[in-house]
MARROSE-186267 format. One record per atom (N, C-alpha, C): x, y, z. Coordinates in steps of 0.05 Angstrom, whole numbers, plus 5000, padded with zeros to 4 digits. Example, Ala and Ser with C-alpha at 12.3 -4.5 7.8 and 13.67 -1.06 7.14 Angstrom:
// residues 2
526448865156 524649105156 526449345156 525749555142 527349795143 525850015157 
END
This chain:
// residues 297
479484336322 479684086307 479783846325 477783706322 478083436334 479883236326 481083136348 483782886341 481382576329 482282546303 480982326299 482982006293 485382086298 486481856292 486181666311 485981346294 485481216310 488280976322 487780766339 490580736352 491880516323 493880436323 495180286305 496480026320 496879716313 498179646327 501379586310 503179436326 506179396317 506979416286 504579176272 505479106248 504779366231 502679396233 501679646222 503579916220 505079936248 507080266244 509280116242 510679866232 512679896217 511979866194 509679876187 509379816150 509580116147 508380316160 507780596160 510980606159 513180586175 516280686177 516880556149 516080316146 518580216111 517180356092 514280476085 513480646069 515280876071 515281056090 517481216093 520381196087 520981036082 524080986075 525780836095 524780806117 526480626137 527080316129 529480316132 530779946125 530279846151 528979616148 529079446174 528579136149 530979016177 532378696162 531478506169 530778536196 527778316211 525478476229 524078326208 521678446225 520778436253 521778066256 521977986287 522878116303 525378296292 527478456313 525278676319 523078786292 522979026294 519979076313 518878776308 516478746331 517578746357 519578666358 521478556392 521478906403 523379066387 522779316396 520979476401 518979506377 516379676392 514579536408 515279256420 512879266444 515479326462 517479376459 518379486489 519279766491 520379906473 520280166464 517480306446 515880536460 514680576447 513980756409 512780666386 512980826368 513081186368 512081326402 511181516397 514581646421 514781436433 517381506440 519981546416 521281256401 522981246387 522481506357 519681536365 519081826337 521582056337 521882086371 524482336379 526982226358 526682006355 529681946340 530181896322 527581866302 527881816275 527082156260 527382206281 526382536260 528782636255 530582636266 532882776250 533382756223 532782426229 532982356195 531182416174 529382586180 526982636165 528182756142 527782816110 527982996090 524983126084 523483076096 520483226093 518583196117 518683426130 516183476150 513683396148 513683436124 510083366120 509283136116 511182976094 511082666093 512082516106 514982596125 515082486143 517682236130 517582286108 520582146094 522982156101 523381946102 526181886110 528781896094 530581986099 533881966091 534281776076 534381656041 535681386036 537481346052 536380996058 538380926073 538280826099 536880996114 535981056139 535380826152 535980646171 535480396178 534180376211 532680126219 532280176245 534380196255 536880126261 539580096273 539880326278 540280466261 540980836257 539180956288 536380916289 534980996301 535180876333 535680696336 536580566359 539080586373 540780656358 543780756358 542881026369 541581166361 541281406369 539681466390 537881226405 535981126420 538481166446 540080966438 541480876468 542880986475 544981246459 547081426452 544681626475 542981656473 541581966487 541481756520 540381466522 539381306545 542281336558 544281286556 547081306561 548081636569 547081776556 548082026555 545782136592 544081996587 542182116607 542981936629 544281786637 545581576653 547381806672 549881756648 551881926655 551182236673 548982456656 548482606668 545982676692 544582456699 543882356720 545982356752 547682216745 549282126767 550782376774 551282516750 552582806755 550582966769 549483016763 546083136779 546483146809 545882906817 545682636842 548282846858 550182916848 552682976859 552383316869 551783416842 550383716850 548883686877 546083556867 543483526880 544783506914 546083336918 547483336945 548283496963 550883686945 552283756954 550384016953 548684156933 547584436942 545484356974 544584126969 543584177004 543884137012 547084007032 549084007043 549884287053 550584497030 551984637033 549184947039 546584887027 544485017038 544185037069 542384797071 542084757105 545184827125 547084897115 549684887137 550485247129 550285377110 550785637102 548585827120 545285787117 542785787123 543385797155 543285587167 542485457191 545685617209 547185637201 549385807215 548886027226 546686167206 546186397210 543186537217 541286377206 538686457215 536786187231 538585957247 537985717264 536785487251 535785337257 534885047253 531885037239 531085307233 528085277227 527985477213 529985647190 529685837180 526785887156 527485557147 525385467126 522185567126 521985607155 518785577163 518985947175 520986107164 519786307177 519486487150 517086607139 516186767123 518087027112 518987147132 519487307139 522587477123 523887137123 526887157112 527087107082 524787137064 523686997047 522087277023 522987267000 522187506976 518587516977 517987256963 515787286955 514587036973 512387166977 509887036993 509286716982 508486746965 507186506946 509286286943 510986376928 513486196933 514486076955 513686196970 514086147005 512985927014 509586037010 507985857014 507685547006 507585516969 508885406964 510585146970 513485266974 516185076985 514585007002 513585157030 513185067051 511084757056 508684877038 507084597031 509184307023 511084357005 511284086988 512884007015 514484277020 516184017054 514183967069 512084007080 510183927096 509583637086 508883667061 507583397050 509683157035 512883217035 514583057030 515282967061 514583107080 515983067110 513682807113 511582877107 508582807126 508882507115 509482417086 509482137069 512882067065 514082097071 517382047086 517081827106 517881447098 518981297117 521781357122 522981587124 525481577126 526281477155 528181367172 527681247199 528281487213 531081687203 530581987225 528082047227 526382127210 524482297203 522182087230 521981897225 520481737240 520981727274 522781767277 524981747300 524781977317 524282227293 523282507311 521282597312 519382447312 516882507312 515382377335 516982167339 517081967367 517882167389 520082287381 520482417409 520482637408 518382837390 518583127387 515883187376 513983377388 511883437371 512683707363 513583977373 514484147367 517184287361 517584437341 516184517325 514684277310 511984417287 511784237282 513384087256 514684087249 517184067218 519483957244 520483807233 523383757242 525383927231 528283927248 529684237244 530884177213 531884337191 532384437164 534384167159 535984077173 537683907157 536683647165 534583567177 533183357177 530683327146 529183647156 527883657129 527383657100 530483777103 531283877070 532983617063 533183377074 533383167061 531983007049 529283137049 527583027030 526383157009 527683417018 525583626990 526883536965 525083606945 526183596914 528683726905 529683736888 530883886876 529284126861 526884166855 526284386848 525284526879 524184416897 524284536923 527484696931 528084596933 531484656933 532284896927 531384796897 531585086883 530985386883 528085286888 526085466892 526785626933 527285486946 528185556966 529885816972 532585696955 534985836948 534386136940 533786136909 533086316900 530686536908 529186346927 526686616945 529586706970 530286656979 532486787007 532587077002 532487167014 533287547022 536387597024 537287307040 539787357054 541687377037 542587557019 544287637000 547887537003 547487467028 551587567043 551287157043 548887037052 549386797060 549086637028 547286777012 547586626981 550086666968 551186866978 554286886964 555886706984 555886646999 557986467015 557186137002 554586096994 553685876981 555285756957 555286026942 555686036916 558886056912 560686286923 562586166926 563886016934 562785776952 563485476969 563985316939 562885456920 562085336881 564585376865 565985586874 567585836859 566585906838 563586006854 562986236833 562086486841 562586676835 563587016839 560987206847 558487076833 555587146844 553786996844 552187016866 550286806876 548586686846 547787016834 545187026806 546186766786 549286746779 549786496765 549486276777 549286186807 548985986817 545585946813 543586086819 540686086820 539986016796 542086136769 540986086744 542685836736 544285726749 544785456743 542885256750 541585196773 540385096786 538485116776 536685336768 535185296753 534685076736 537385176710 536985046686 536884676692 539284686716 539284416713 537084246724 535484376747 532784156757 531284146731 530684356710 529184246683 530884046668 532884076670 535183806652 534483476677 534583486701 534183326711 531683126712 529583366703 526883306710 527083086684 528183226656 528083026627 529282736633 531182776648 534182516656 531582316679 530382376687 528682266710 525882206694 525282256678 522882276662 523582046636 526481936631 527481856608 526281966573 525382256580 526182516565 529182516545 527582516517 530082616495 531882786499 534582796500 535883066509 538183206504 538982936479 540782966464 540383246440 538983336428 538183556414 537183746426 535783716446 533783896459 534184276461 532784296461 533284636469 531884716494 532984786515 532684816541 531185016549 528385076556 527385316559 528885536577 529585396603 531985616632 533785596610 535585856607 538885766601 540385856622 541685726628 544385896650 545986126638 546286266662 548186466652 551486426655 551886446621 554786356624 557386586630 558286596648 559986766655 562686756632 563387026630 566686966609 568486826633 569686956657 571486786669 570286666692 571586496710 571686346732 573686326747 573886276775 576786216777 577685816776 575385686772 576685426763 576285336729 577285156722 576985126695 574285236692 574685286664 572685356653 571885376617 570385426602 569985406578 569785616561 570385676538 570785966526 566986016522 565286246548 563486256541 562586296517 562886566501 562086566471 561386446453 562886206458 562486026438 560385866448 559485866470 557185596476 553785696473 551485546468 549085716467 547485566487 547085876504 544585706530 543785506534 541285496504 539585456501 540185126503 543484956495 543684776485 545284606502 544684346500 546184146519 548984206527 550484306513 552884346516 554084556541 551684776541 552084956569 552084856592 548584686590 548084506614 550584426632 551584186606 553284066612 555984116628 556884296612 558484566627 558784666656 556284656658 555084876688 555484626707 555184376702 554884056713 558084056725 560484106699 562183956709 563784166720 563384426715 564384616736 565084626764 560784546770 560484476798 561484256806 561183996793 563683876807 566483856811 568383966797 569984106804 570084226842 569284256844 568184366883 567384146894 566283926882 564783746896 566383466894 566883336878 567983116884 571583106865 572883016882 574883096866 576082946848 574882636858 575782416837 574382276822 571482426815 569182456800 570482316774 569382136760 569982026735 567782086710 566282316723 564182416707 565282536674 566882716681 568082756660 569482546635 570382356655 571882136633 568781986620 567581986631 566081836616 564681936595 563682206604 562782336579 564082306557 567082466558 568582406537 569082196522 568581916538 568781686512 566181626507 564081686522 562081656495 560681896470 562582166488 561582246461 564582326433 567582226447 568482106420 567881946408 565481766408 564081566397 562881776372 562081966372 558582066361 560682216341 558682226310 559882476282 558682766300 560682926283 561383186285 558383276285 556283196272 553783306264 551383256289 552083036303 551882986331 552283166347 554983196353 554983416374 554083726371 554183766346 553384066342 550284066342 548883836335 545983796346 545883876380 547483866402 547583896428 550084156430 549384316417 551284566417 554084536425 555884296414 558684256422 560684446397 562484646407 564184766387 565784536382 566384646352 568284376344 571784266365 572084546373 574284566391 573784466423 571884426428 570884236449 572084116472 573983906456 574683816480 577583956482 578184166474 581184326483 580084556499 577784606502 576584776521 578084706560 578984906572 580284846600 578584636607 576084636615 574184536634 574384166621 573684146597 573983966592 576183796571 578283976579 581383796569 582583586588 
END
């Protein structure tokens, strides 16, 4: 089937939204918004309110406000868990390159050898080649001046520029079984496999937060694996679902817990989402008992 629709401009898709049932009180306001927010963006947020898939009807009632409210509540929410990220993101290659490099030297990255699968290997190895090669970083510049070999500068020069899914992908190819557990418990956590499957989930949560990706509802294709205990706070697993913001989130403030100790990550979450109805949070898999959970009391 060929796509035949053709494009629409401003006035046009809010006549299409007040057909639908949306209240809007100035139009001025409501032109001001869609040339800066787009219609096919703000769509993520008026669908909750939908009462029909097919027509596309709206909730009596249902106002632009509603939809913008719910616009900035996710822009905020992706703020917050951004900077939490930033904190992870740090500290696992910090604590990579110095666990790693203790034990198999300054260039473990580039040797095949210490490494599961080939491809994956290959891979990592390209994107550091080509994050190293387009890097004004001034080290990076600085050793290249006075070093042609090897050709990569040594792991904790390099791996300051890889991605976070490089990172990742790094981690989880290693062989070295004794040095991913010393990683992972630096985390306090009990096996490496929950740290790999954290990391996972969260570079796809980051990639949305960096992408300014909907993420307030979302369902997460990675889920982490939620362990029943820990030895630092922690959350009654059972009750939480992979699949849903609420684990993510979880797995986020765990790890910091290890990482920063006067992190205000947590407080902030909490006052903006005692802001949000009950129907809100269970949209992002929050049990109603939530915030009496250890981790986040």
């Amino acid at each position: 089937m060929e796509y035949s629709k053709r494009p629409i401009d401003i006035p046009e898709q809010i006549s299409i939204l007040t057909s639908r049932g949306l209240v809007i009180d100035s139009e001025s306001f409501a032109r001001l918004q869609f040339s800066n927010i787009s219609y096919f963006r703000l769509a993520s947020y008026w669908k909750p309110f939908e009462v029909d898939s097919d027509t596309h009807d709206l909730e009596k009632g249902t106002s632009l406000n509603d939809v913008l409210s719910l616009y900035v509540f996710d822009r905020e929410l992706r703020g917050i868990i951004f900077a939490a990220i930033q904190d992870v993101e740090i500290a696992l290659r910090t604590r990579i390159i110095h666990y790693f490099s203790m034990k198999h030297g300054a260039f473990w990255f580039m040797d095949a050898s210490l490494f599961s699968d080939a491809e994956i290997f290959n891979k990592c190895f390209s994107s550091l080649q080509n994050e190293v090669g387009r890097s004004k970083e001034d080290f990076l510049l600085e050793h290249f001046k006075k070093y042609d070999s090897p050709s990569m500068p040594p792991v904790w020069k390099t791996l300051e520029v890889a991605s976070f899914g490089t990172l990742s992908k790094l981690f989880c190819n290693m062989m070295d079984v004794s040095v991913k557990k010393s990683v992972a418990k630096s985390f306090g956590l009990p096996q490496y496999k929950y740290l790999e499957s954290w990391i996972r989930s969260i570079t796809v949560l980051r990639n949305c937060c960096a992408h300014h990706a909907r993420i307030w509802n979302r369902r997460f294709p990675l889920m982490p694996q939620l362990p029943r205990r820990l030895s630092l706070a922690w959350i009654d697993a059972e009750m939480a679902k992979p699949m849903k913001l609420y684990a993510q989130l979880s797995t986020i403030l765990y790890l910091e817990q290890s990482i920063v100790s006067n992190s205000s990550i947590k407080e902030q979450l909490q006052v903006l989402l005692s802001k949000q109805p009950l129907s809100k949070l269970k949209a992002m898999g929050f049990p109603e008992n939530w915030s009496k959970q250890g981790l986040w009391s």
